[in-house]
KETILUM-110910 format. One line per 4 residues: for each residue x, y, z of C-alpha. Coordinates in pm, 1 decimal. Each point is the difference from the previous one (the first is absolute). Example, Ala and Ser with C-alpha at 12.3 -4.5 7.8 and 13.67 -1.06 7.14 Angstrom:
BEGIN
1230.0 -450.0 780.0 | 137.0 344.0 -66.0 .
END
This chain:
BEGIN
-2331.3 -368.4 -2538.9 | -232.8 -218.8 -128.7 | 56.5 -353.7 -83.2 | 17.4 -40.1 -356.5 .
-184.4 -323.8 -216.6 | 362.2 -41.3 -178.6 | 276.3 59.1 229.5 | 217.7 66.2 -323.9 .
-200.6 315.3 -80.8 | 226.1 172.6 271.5 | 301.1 85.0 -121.8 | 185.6 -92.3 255.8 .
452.4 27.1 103.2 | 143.5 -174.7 285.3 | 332.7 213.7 120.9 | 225.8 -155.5 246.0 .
163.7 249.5 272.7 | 178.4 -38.9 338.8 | -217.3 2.7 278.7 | -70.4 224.8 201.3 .
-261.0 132.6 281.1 | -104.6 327.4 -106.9 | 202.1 63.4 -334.1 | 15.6 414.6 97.8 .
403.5 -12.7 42.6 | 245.8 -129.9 208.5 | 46.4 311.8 217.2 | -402.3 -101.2 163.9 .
178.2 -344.5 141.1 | -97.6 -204.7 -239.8 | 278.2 -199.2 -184.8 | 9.3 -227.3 -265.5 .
84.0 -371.3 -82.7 | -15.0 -283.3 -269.8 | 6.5 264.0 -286.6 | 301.2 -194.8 -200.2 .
354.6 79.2 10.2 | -33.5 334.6 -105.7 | -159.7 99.4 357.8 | 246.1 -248.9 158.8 .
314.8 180.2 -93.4 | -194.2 345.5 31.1 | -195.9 -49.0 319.7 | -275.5 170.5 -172.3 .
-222.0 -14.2 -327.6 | -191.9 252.0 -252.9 | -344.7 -172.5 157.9 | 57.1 199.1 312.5 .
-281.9 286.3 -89.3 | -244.4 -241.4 -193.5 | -259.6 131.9 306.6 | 77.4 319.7 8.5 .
-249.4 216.2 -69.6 | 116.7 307.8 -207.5 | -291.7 218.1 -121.6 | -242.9 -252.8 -9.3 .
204.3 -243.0 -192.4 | 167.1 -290.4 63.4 | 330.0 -45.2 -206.4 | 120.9 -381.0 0.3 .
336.6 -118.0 -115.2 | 119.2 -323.3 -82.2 | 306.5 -172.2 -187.3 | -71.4 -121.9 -322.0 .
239.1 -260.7 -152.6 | 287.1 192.2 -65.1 | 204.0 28.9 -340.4 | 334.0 -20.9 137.3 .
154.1 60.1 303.8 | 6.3 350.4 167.4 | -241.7 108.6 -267.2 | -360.3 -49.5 248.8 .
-107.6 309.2 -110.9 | -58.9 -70.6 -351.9 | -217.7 -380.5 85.8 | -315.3 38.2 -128.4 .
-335.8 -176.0 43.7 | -167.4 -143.9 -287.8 | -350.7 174.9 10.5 | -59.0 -168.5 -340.5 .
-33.7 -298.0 229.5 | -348.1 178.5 160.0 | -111.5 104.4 -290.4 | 184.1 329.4 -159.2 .
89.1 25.7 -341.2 | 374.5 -12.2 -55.6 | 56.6 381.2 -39.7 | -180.0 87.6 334.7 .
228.3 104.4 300.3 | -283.3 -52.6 224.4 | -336.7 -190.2 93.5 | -271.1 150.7 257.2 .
-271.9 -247.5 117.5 | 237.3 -268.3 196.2 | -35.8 -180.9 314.0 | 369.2 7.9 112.0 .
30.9 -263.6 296.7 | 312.0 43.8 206.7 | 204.5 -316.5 114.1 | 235.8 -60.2 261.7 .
177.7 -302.8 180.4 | -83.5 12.4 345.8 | 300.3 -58.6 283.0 | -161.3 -308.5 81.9 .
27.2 -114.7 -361.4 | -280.5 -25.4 -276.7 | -99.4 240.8 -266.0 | -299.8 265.7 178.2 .
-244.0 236.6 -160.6 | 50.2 318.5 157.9 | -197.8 230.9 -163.3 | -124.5 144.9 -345.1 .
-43.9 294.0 -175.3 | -354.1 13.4 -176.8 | -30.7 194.3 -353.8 | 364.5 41.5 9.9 .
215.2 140.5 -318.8 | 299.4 -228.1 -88.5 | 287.4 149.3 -181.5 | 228.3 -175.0 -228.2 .
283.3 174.7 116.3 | 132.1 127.9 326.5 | -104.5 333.3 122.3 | 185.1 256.7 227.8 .
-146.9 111.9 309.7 | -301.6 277.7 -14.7 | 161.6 336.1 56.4 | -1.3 78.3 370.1 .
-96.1 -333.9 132.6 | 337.6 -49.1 194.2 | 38.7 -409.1 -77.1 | 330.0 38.7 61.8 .
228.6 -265.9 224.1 | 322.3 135.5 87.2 | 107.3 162.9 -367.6 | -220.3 -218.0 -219.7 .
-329.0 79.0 -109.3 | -276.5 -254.5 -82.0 | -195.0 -8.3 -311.5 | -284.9 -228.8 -94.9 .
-150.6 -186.3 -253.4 | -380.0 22.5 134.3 | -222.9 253.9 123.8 | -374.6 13.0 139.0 .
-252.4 180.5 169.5 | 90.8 6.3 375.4 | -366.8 -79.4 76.6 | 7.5 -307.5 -178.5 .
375.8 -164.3 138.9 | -69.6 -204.9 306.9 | 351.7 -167.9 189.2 | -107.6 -270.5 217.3 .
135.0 -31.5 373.1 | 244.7 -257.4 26.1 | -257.3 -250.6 146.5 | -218.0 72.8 -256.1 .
220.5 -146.3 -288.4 | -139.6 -363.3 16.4 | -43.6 -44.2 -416.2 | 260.7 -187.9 -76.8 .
132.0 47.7 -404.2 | 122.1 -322.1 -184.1 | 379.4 20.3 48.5 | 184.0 -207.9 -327.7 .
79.0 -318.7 36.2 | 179.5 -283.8 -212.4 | -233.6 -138.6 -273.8 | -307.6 240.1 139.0 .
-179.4 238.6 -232.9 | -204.1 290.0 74.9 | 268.5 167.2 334.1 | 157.6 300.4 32.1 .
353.4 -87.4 -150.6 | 356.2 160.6 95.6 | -82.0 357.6 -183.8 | -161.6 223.7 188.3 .
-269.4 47.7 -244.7 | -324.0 -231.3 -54.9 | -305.6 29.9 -187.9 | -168.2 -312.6 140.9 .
-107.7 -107.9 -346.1 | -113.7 -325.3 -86.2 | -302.9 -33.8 -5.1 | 11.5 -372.5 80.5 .
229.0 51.0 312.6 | -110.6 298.9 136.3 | -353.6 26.4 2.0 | -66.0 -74.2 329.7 .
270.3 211.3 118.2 | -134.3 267.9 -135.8 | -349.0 -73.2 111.4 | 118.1 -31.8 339.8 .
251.1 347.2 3.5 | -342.1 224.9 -103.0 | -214.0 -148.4 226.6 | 260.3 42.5 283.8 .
6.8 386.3 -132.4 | -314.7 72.1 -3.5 | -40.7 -61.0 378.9 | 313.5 243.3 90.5 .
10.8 375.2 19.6 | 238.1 268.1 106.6 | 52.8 -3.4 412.3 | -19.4 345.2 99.3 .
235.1 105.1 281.5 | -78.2 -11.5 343.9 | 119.6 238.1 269.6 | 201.5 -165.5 316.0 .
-128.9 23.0 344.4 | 143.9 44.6 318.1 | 67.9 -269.7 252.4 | -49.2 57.4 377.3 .
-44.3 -249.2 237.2 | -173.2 -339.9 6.6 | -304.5 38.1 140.0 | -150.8 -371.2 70.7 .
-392.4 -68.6 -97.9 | -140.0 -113.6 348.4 | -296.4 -107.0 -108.4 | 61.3 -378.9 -77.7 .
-268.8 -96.2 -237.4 | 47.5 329.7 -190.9 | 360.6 -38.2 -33.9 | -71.0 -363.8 -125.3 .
-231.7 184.7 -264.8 | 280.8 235.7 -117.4 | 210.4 -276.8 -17.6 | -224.7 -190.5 -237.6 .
-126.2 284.0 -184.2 | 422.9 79.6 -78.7 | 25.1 -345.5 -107.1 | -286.0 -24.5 -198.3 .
127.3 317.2 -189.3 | 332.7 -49.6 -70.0 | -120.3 -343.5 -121.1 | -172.0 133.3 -296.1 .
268.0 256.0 -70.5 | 237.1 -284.2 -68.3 | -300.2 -191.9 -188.8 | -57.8 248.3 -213.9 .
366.7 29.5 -112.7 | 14.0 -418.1 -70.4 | 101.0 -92.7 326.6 | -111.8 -346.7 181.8 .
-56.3 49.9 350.9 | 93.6 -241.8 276.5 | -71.3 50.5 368.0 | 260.8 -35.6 215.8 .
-113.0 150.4 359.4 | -18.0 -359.5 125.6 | 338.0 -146.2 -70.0 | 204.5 280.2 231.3 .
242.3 81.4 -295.6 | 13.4 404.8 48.9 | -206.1 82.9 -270.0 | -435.4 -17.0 -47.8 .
-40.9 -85.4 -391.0 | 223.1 -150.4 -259.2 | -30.4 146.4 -353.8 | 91.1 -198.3 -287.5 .
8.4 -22.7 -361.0 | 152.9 -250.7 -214.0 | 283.4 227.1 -14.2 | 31.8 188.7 331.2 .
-50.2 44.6 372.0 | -74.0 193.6 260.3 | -6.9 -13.7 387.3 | -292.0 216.8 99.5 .
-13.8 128.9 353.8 | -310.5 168.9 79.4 | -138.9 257.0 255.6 | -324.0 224.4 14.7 .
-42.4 293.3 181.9 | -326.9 212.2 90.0 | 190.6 323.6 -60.2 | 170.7 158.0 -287.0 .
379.9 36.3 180.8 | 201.1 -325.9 -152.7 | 161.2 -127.3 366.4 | -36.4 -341.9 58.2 .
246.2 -241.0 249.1 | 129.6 -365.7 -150.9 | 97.0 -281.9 198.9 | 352.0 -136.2 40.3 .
-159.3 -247.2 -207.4 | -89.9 230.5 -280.7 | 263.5 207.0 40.7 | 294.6 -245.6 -25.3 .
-193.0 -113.5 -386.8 | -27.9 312.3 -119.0 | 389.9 37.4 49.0 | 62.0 -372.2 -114.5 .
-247.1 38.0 -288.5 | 65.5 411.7 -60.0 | -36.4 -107.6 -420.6 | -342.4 -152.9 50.1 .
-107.4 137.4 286.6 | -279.6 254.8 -3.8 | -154.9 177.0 298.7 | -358.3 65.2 -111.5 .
-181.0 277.6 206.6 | -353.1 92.9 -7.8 | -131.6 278.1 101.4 | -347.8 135.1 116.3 .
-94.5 -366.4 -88.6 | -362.9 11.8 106.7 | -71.9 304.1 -136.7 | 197.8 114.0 -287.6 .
296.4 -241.5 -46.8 | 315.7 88.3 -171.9 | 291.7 -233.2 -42.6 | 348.0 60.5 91.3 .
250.7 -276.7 -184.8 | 376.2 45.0 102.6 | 235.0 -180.5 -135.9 | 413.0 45.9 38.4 .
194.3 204.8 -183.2 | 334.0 -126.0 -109.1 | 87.5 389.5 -125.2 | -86.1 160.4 327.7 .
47.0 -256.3 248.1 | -313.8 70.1 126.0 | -372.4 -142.3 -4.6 | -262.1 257.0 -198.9 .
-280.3 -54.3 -228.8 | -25.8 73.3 -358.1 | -135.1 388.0 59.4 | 322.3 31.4 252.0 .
-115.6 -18.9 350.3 | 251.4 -140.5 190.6 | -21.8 -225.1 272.0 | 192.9 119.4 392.4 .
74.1 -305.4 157.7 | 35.0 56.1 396.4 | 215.5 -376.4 68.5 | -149.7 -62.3 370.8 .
-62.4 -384.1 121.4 | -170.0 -42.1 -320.2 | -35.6 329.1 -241.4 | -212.3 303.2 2.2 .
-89.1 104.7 -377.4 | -122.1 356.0 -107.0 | 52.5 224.9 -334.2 | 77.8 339.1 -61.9 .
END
């Protein structure tokens, strides 16, 4: 997407949902929080198949405000408000930004749907899509290409969106609609949101490898090398997402890097390998803060870092109880004197 001279040429709709890892159903181990008090007293929410792909289209739902109680079927969303004429039931052409509040508090961009159509009322599922939970299907209220949705990891959702406050104009209020409309306000914002688009695209899915065992460089000043060279890369991974790097391998803490934005956090342990097979060994050290610090903790592995180097983040899993990366390779831990770390 490319950035636009006036941001307010986009039409552009903000749409608050639970969050959620992967957004393809509950049944994959994902689960969902912080989607009101609907998905409180269900334990679920009609977001749960906003990533699903379903004939190359993405179908996202979210809850309008509603018109009475028990009627959430029949909220609409004002599409006069992007630019339809009043007898239109729906608008092509939109930028439809999805919002969630992340467990650790603070209102996230998690991903967008480019060229999306917005309908003014709900919609039931596509015929033979199965978004079902249980006995209750899930419609939506926007659809798009599946080639142009992109969900960002959950360490990728670093742009914050103006929550409301007392007094403060221009913030995504209590509904969970928003146009981000004045112009005086939200310029800037919107500046800001297309730019940060227009340097994401869709992560394709990576297959998981096989761990075996740890087999140790013994080459000293080449394993210093991969060392550095894993460093240096999963340094500009977090850059490029809006991270501030701070290095850590001094201070004996269990970790190599800090990464921080004004908003978030992470603990970033780091280890390269020469090889392709993800098996690495931690310290007691290491090992007793990635256990202390499992929420911000992330075990960074490089491989083939001096040739062709691929990173490896994994992060902990509060649905599976179990460390794994975004694609779903999971981490073996092998608890010896310290730990012994491989994925399958």
């Amino acid at each position: 997407m490319a950035v636009v001279r006036d941001p307010f040429d986009v039409r552009m709709i903000f749409l608050r949902v639970g969050w959620m890892d992967r957004y393809r159903g509950i049944s994959s181990g994902d689960s969902i929080s912080g989607g009101g008090a609907y998905v409180e007293q269900e334990r679920f929410g009609h977001e749960l198949f906003n990533f699903l792909d379903f004939r190359g289209h993405m179908y996202g739902y979210v809850q309008p405000p509603r018109v009475r109680d028990g009627e959430w079927d029949q909220a609409r969303i004002d599409v006069t408000r992007l630019g339809a004429s009043p007898t239109d039931t729906s608008l092509p052409g939109v930028l439809a930004v999805w919002v969630a509040t992340a467990p650790s508090g603070g209102g996230f961009v998690v991903g967008w749907y480019r060229d999306a159509t917005v309908f003014r009322d709900h919609q039931p599922m596509p015929v033979g899509s199965k978004r079902v939970h249980e006995d209750k299907t899930c419609g939506y209220h926007v659809r798009a290409d599946s080639a142009n949705a992109v969900l960002l990891k959950p360490d990728e959702r670093v742009f914050p969106v103006p929550q409301k406050k007392k007094g403060k104009k221009g913030t995504f209020g209590q509904s969970n609609i928003w146009y981000a409309g004045d112009r005086t306000e939200n310029k800037k914002f919107r500046e800001r949101l297309l730019r940060h688009i227009a340097t994401k695209t869709a992560t394709p899915v990576i297959e998981g490898t096989t761990g075996v065992g740890v087999a140790r460089q013994a080459d000293p000043e080449k394993r210093v090398a991969v060392e550095r060279a894993a460093v240096v890369e999963t340094t500009k991974y977090f850059e490029k997402m809006g991270y501030r790097i701070r290095s850590m391998e001094k201070d004996n803490v269990g970790w190599d890097l800090m990464a921080e934005t004004d908003e978030r956090e992470l603990r970033l342990e780091v280890k390269g390998l020469s090889g392709k097979v993800i098996a690495v060994e931690l310290t007691p050290n290491e090992y007793q803060a990635m256990q202390t610090h499992c929420k911000t903790f992330r075990l960074c592995v490089v491989t083939a870092a001096l040739t062709a180097p691929k990173l490896h983040v994994f992060a902990y899993s509060r649905d599976s109880g179990r460390w794994q990366t975004g694609e779903g390779v999971v981490l073996k831990i092998q608890e010896s004197v310290a730990a012994r770390c491989s994925a399958y």
